[in-house]
C-alpha positions in Angstrom: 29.0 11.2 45.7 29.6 14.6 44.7 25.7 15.3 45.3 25.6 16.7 41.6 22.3 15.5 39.8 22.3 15.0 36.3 19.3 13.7 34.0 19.8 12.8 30.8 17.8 11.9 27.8 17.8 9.3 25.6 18.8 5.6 26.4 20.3 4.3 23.4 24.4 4.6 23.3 25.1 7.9 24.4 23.4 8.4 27.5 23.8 5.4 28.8 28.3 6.0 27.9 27.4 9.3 30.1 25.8 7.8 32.7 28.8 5.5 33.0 31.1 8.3 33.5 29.3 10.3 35.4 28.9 8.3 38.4 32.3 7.4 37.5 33.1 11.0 38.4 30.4 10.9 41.4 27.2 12.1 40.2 23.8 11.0 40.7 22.7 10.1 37.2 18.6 9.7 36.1 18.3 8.4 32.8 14.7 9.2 30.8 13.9 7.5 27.8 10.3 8.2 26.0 10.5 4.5 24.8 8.6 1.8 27.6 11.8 -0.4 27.1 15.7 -0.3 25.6 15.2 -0.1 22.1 16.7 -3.4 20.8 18.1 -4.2 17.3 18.8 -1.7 14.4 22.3 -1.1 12.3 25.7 -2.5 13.2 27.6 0.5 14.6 30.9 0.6 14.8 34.1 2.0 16.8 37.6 3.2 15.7 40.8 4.3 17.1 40.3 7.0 19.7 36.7 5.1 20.2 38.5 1.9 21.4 40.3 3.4 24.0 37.1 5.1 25.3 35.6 1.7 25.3 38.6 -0.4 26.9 38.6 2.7 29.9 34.9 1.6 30.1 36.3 -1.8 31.5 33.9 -3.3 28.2 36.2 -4.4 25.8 36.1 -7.5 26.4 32.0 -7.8 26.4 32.0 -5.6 23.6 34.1 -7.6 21.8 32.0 -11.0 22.5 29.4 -9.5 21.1 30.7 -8.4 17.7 29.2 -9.2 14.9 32.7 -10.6 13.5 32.1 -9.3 10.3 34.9 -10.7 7.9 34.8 -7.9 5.5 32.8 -6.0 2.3 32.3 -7.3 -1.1 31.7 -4.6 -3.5 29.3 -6.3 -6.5 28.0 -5.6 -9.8 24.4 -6.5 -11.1 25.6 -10.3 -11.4 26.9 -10.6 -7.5 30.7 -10.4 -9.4 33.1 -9.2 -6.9 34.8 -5.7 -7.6 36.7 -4.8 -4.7 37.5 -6.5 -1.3 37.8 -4.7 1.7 38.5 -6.5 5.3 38.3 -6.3 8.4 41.9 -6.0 9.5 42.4 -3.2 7.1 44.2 -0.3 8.4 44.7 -1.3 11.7 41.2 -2.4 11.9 39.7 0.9 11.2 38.8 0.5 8.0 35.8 0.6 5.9 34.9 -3.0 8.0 35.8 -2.0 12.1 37.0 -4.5 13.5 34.5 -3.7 16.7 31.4 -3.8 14.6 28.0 -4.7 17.1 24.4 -4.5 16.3 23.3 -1.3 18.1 20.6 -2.8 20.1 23.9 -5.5 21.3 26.2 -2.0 22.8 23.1 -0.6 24.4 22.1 -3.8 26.3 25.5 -3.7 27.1 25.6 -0.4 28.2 22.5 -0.5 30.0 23.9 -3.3 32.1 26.8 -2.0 33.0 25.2 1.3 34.4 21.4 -0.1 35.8 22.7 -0.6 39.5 23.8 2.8 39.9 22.1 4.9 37.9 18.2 5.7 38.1 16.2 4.7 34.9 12.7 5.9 33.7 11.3 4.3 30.7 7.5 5.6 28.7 8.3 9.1 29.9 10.2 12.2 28.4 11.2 16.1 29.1 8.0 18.3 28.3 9.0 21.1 29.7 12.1 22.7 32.1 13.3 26.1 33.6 16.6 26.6 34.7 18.2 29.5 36.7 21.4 30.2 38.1 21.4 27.3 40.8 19.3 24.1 39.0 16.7 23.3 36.7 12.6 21.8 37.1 11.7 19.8 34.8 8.4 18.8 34.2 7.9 15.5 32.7 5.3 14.1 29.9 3.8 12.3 32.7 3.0 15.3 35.3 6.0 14.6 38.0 8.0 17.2 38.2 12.1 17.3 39.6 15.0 19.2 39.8 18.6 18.5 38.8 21.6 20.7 38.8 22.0 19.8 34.8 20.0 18.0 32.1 21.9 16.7 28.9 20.1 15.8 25.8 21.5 12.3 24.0 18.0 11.8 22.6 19.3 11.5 18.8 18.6 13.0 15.5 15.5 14.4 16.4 16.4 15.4 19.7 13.0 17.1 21.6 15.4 18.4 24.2 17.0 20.4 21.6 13.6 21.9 20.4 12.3 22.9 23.6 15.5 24.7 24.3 17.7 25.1 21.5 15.0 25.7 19.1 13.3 23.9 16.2 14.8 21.5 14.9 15.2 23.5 11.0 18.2 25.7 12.6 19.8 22.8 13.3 19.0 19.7 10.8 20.7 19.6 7.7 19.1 17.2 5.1 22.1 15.6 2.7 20.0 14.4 0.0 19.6 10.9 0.4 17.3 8.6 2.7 18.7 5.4 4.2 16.6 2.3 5.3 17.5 -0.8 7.2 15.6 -4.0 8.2 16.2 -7.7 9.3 15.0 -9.9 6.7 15.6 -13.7 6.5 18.8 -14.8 5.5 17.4 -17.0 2.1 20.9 -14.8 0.3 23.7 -16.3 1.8 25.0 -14.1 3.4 27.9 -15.4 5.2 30.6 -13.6 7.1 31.0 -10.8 4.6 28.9 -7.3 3.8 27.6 -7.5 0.4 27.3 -3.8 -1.4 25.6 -2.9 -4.6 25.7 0.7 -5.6 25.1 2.4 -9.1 23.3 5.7 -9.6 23.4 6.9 -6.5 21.0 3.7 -5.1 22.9 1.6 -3.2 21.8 -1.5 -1.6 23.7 -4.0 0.9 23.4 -7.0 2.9 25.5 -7.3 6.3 25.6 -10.7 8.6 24.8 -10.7 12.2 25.7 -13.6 14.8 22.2 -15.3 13.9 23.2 -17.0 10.5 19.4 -17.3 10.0 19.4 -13.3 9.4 20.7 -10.3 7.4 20.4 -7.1 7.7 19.2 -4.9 4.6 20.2 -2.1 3.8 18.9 0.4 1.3 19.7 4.3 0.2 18.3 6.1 -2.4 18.3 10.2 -3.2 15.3 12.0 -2.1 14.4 15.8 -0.8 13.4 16.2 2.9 10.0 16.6 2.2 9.0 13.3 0.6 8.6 12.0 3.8 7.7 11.7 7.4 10.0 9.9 9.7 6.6 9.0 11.9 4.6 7.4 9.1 6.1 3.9 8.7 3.6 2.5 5.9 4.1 5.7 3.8 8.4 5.5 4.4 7.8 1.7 3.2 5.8 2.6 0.0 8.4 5.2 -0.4 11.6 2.4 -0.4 9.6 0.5 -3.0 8.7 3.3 -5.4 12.3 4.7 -5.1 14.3 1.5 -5.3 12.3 -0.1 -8.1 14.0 -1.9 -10.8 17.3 -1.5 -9.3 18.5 -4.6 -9.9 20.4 -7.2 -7.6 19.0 -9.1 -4.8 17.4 -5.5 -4.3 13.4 -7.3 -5.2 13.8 -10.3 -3.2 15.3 -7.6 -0.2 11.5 -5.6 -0.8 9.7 -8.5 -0.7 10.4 -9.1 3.3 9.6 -5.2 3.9 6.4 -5.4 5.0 7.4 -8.5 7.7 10.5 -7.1 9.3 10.3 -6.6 12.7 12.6 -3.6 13.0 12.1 -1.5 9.9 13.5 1.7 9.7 14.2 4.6 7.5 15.1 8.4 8.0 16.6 10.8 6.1 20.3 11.3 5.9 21.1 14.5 7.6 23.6 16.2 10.0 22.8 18.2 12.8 25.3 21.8 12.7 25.5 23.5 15.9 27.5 26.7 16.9 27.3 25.6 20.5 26.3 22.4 22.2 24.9 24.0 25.9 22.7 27.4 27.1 23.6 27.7 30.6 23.0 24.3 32.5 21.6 22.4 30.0 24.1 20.8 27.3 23.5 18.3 24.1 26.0 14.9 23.2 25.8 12.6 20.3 23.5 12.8 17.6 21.5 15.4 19.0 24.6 18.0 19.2 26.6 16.9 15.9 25.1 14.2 13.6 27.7 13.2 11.3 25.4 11.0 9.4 25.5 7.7 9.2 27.4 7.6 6.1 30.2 9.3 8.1 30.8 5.8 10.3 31.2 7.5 13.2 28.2 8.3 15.2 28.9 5.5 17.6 32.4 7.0 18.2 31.3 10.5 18.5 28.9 9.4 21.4 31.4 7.3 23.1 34.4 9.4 23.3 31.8 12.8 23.6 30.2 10.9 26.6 34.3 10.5 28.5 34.8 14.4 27.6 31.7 16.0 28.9 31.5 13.8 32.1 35.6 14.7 32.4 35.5 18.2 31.7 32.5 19.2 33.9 33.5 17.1 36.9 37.3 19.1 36.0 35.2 22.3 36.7 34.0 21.1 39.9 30.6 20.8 38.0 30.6 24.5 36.7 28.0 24.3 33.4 29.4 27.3 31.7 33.2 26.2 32.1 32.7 22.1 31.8 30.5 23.1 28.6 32.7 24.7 26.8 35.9 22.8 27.6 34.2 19.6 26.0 32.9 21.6 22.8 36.6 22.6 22.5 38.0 19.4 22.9 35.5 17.7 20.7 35.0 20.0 17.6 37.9 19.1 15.4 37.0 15.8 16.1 33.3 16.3 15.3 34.0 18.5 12.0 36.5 16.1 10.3 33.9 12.9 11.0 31.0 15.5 9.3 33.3 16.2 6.1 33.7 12.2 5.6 29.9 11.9 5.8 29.5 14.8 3.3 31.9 13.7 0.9 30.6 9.7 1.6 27.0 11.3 0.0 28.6 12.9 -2.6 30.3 9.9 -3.8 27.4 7.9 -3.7 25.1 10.7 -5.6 27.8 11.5 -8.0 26.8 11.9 -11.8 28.6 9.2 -13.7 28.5 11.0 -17.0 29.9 14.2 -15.5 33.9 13.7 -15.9 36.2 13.4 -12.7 37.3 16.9 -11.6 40.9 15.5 -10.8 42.5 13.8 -8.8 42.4 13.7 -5.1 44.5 15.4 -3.0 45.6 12.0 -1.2 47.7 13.7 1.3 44.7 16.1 2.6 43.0 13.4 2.4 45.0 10.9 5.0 45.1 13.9 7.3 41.6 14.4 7.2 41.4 10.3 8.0 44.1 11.0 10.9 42.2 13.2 12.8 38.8 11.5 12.1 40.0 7.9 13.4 42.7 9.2 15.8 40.8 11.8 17.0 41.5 13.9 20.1 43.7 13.2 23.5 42.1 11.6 25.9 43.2 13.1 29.3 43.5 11.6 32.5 40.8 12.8 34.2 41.9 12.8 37.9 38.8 10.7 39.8 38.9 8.4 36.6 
């Protein structure tokens, strides 16, 4: 051990991934989640090119891999359920608009949790209130009253990262809103749904149904466009009468989908939004995932972003023999193309959606901008060889 320790927070896919590492690289790694227990189900999240080889250095591909959801592929459908387009799995390498590692979100952090729970510390129903840091360490107080100190604290507590508001500041700076809310739910599977996504979009409402291993299920999936302010991400009964009001009358399966709303065990629904930082760290104290660079989730990407952000920061800090300023700012450098061109996708992935039919197309694309822009999403950056790793 290196006698370094590191608390992080948030135990979904991130810090968990940078808990893995950094006892990897010799750390002593607390992990504090505000949540009593691992938050189980939600979306399938997926993993592409660079994201793999994070995952298969992980020693997990195999276990990840038993636990995909083995997704076939997307039908694209009309009004009628009349196939438009087919898109599969295998696709591009398998890194395609279906991944070929697609899992339920809850599946990877189980997974993740397991891998890491006998060497690093966990504490569930408690969260960062408050922390000081100087030149040497940092006390943190906790929600609960106990009080530590660690030589550096990393925020991987998501969208709406507390972490980031107590030292970063509030979460406006930071939080940009795209325009559209997205909402997902398991709902019984009486559509059958078998193997294949299922995805209904006109008018900038989009809804979807995407198979999971229990056959008896389906997950729902619903967008619609909607300001920031039409909602509260902590008022569950006002975000469901919300889906209804805005997906009204849109046609498809999309009233049979409503009418399991109010019984799904795992309903959820937030704004679309990105989170745009100029830097990622203030002195010992640094951010990864979600809570540093939210691509969206109609960028594909935030699973990869976490995974391969979670290799680099442990990497590049243990490289500076656990320096803050230097380890910092290596990763940020390492991971910002990567971070920017998965951001773009997600920007231009709402602005499809939202787009006016009647306004005519302003051209055609520029398909070879466009592949490159692809490239260094999917590809992403070199992975080096860290030297304990």
């Amino acid at each position: 051990m290196s006698n370094i320790k590191v608390l992080v927070s948030g135990a979904s896919i991130a810090g968990p991934a940078l808990a893995h590492w950094l006892h990897r690289h010799g750390a002593e790694v607390t992990v504090v989640e505000q949540a009593p227990e691992l938050r189980m189900g939600g979306q399938a999240v997926d993993a592409r090119g660079v994201a793999k080889e994070v995952i298969r250095r992980m020693g997990l591909d195999a276990v990840v891999r038993a636990a995909c959801t083995n997704t076939r592929g997307a039908h694209t459908v009309d009004a009628d359920g009349n196939v438009l387009e087919t898109f599969r799995a295998e696709d591009d390498q398998g890194d395609g608009y279906v991944s070929e590692i697609e899992i339920l979100r809850g599946d990877l952090t189980r997974i993740l949790y397991d891998d890491t729970r006998d060497h690093v510390e966990y504490v569930f129903g408690d969260r960062i209130a408050d922390l000081v840091q100087d030149d040497d360490r940092i006390d943190v107080t906790f929600a609960s009253g106990h009080r530590r100190r660690f030589d550096l604290v990393v925020g991987a507590d998501g969208l709406h990262s507390s972490l980031r508001s107590i030292v970063f500041g509030s979460r406006e700076r930071f939080v940009r809103h795209l325009g559209l809310v997205l909402a997902f739910f398991t709902v019984p599977n009486v559509f059958g749904v078998d193997g294949w996504l299922l995805d209904h979009r006109q008018g900038g409402r989009w809804a979807g149904l995407r198979p999971v291993p229990d056959q008896a299920k389906t997950i729902a999936m619903l967008s619609f466009p909607a300001p920031e302010d039409q909602f509260d991400h902590r008022d569950v009964e006002a975000q469901k009468r919300l889906l209804r009001e805005h997906m009204a009358g849109f046609g498809w399966e999309t009233g049979r989908i409503l009418a399991h709303v109010d019984e799904a065990p795992d309903f959820y629904l937030d704004q679309v939004a990105q989170v745009v930082m100029d830097r990622w760290s203030v002195g010992r104290v640094g951010l990864i995932g979600d809570a540093a660079f939210s691509a969206s989730p109609m960028s594909g990407a935030g699973t990869g972003l976490a995974l391969v952000g979670a290799y680099m920061l442990a990497g590049e800090l243990a490289a500076a023999g656990w320096d803050p300023p230097v380890g910092f700012a290596r990763y940020q450098e390492r991971m910002r193309d990567y971070v920017e061109a998965n951001q773009e996708i997600g920007r231009m992935h709402v602005a499809m959606l939202t787009a006016d039919p009647q306004t005519a197309p302003a051209g055609e694309p520029d398909m070879e901008a466009m592949t490159a822009l692809i490239e260094r999403a999917v590809t992403g950056p070199a992975l080096p060889e860290y030297e304990r790793v």
